[in-house]
C-alpha positions in Angstrom: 0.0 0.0 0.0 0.9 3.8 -0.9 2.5 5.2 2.6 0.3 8.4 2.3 -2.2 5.9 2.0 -1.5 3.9 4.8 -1.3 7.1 6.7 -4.5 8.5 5.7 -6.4 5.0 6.5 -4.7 4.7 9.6 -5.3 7.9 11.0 -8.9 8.3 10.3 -9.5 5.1 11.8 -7.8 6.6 14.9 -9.8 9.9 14.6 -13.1 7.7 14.2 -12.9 5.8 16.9 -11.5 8.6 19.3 -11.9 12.0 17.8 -9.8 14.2 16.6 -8.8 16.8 19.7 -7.4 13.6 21.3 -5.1 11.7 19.0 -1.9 13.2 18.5 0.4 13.1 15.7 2.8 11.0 18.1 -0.4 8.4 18.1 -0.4 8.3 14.8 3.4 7.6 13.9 3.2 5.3 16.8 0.7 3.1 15.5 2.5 3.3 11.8 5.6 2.4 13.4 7.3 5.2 11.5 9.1 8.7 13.3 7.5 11.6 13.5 9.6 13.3 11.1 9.1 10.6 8.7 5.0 11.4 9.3 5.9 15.2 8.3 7.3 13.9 4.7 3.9 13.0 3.6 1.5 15.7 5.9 1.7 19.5 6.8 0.9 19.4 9.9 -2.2 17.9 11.8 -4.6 20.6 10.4 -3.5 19.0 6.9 -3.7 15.4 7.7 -7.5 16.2 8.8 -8.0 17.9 5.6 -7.2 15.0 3.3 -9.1 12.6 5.3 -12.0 14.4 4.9 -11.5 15.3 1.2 -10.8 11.3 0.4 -14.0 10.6 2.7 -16.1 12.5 0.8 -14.8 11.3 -2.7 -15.3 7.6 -0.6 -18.9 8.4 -0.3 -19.8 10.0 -4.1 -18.0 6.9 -5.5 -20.3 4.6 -2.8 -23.7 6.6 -3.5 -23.3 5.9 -7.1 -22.0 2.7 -6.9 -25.9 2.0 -4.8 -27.6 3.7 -7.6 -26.4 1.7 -10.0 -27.3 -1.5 -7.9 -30.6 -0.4 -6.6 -33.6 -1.5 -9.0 -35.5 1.5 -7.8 -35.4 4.7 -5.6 -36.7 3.3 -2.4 -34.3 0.3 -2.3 -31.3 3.3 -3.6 -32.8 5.2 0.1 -32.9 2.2 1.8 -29.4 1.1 0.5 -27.9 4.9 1.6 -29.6 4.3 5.0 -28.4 0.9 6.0 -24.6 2.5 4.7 -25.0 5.5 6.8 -26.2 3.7 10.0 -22.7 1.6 9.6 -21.1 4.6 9.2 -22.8 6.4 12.6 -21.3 3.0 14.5 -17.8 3.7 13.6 -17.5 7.3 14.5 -16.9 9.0 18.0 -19.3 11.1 18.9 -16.5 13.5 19.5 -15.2 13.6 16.0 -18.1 16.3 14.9 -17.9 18.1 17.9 -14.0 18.5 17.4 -14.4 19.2 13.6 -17.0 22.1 14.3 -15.0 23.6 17.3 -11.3 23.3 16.2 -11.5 22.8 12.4 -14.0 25.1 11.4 -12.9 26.1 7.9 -13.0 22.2 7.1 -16.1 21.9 8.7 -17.4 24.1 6.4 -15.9 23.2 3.3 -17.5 19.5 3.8 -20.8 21.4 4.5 -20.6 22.8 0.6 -19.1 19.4 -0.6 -22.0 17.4 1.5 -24.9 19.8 0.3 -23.9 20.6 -3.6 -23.4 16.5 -4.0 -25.4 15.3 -1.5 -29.1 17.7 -3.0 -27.8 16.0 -6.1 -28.1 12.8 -5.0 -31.8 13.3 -3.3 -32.8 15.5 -6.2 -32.6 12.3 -8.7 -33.4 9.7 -6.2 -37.1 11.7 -6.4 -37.0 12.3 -9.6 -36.4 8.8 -10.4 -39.1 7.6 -7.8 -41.3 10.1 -9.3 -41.1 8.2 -12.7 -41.8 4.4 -11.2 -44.7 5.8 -10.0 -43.4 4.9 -6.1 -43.0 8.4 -5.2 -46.0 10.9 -4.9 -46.1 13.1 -8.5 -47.0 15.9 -6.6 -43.6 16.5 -4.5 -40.9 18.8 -5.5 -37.6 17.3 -5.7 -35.7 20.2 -6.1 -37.1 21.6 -2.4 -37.4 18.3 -1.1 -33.7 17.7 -1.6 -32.5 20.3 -0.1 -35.0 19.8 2.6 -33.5 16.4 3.2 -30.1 17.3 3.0 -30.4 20.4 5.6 -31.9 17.9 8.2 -28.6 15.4 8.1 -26.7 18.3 9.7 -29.5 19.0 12.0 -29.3 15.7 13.0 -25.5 16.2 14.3 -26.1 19.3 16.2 -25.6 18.6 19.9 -28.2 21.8 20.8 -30.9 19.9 18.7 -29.9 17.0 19.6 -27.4 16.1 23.0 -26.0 12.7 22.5 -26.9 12.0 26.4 -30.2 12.3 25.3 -30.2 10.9 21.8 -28.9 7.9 20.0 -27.5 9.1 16.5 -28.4 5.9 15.0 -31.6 6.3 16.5 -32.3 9.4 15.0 -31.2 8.3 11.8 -33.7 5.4 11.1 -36.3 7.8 12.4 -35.3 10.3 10.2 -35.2 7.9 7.5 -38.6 6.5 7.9 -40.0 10.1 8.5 -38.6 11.1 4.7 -39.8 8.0 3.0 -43.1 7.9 4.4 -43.7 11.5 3.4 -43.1 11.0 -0.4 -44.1 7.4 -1.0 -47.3 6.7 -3.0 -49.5 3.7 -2.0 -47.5 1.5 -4.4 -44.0 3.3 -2.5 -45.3 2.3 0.9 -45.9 -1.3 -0.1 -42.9 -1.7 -2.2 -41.0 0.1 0.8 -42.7 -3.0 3.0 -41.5 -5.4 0.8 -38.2 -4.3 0.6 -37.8 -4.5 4.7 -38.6 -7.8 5.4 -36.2 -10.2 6.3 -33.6 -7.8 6.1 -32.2 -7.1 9.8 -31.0 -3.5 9.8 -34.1 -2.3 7.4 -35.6 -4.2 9.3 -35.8 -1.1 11.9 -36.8 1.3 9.6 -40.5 0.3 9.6 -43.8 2.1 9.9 
């Protein structure tokens, strides 16, 4: 494997699984079994290394989202698909990490906001659309609003005024949210599609009516 690779992978496994503000650059060479000085070669500085994570992660995700849409048969499966793939990623991460990205990287916060809502509205926007057309989704919604809708509520869902992790389970929150969205622009022949499409399967399973 590519060493800046190796770097990147290992690192954001650390930062998922403990957050950012904790894990030190030391940690990391540590756990690469390189020096410090050898860690500098490839990254900047700590601010950097945080940086290309993130920018890889989201290229990780827009290669995984269209890798479901061309597997999915139709749009509810494609929003079942995302869910079930966003759930395992809300298992991996510290509940620290967004906390840490909002107060001490702000600027990349930020810039994964834009990169989140530009692709992510995208995404939405022709999973209606595409409902819409199998006759699954109600004709009378407006993908355009809807999207945007949908993908404004994902970072409500991460606010820890909305929504303290003492009091709420993000996973939790997630299938509810999920549920909430389908149910509010599936037709009859959505809903019983959607039905049919959670049965027997154990983490859509929980995403039921």
């Amino acid at each position: 494997m590519d060493i800046k690779i190796q770097i990147l992978k290992k690192a954001e496994d650390l930062f998922l699984r403990y957050g950012l503000k904790s894990v030190t650059m030391d940690d990391i060479a540590r756990k690469l079994g390189m020096s410090k000085k050898t860690l500098y070669q490839y990254v900047e500085n700590k601010t950097d290394l945080v940086s290309k994570i993130m920018l890889a992660h989201i290229e990780k995700e827009k290669a995984m989202m269209e890798e479901v849409k061309g597997s999915s048969g139709d749009a509810i499966e494609e929003m079942l698909k995302m869910g079930r793939h966003a759930i395992q990623q809300l298992r991996k991460l510290s509940p620290t990490l967004v906390y840490d990205l909002q107060k001490y990287y702000q600027n990349i916060w930020f810039l994964l906001q834009k990169l989140h809502r530009g692709h992510g509205q995208l995404m939405i926007k022709e999973n209606i659309e595409r409902g819409k057309i199998q006759g699954i989704y109600r004709a009378d919604v407006n993908a355009e609003i809807l999207a945007k809708m949908y993908v404004m509520s994902t970072f409500s869902l991460v606010d820890e005024e909305l929504f303290p992790l003492k009091e709420f389970n993000k996973e939790k929150l997630f299938i509810e949210f999920i549920k909430y969205h389908i149910h509010g622009i599936a037709s009859e022949k959505g809903l019983a599609l959607y039905k049919k499409h959670i049965q027997g399967n154990e983490v859509n399973s929980k995403i039921v009516e």
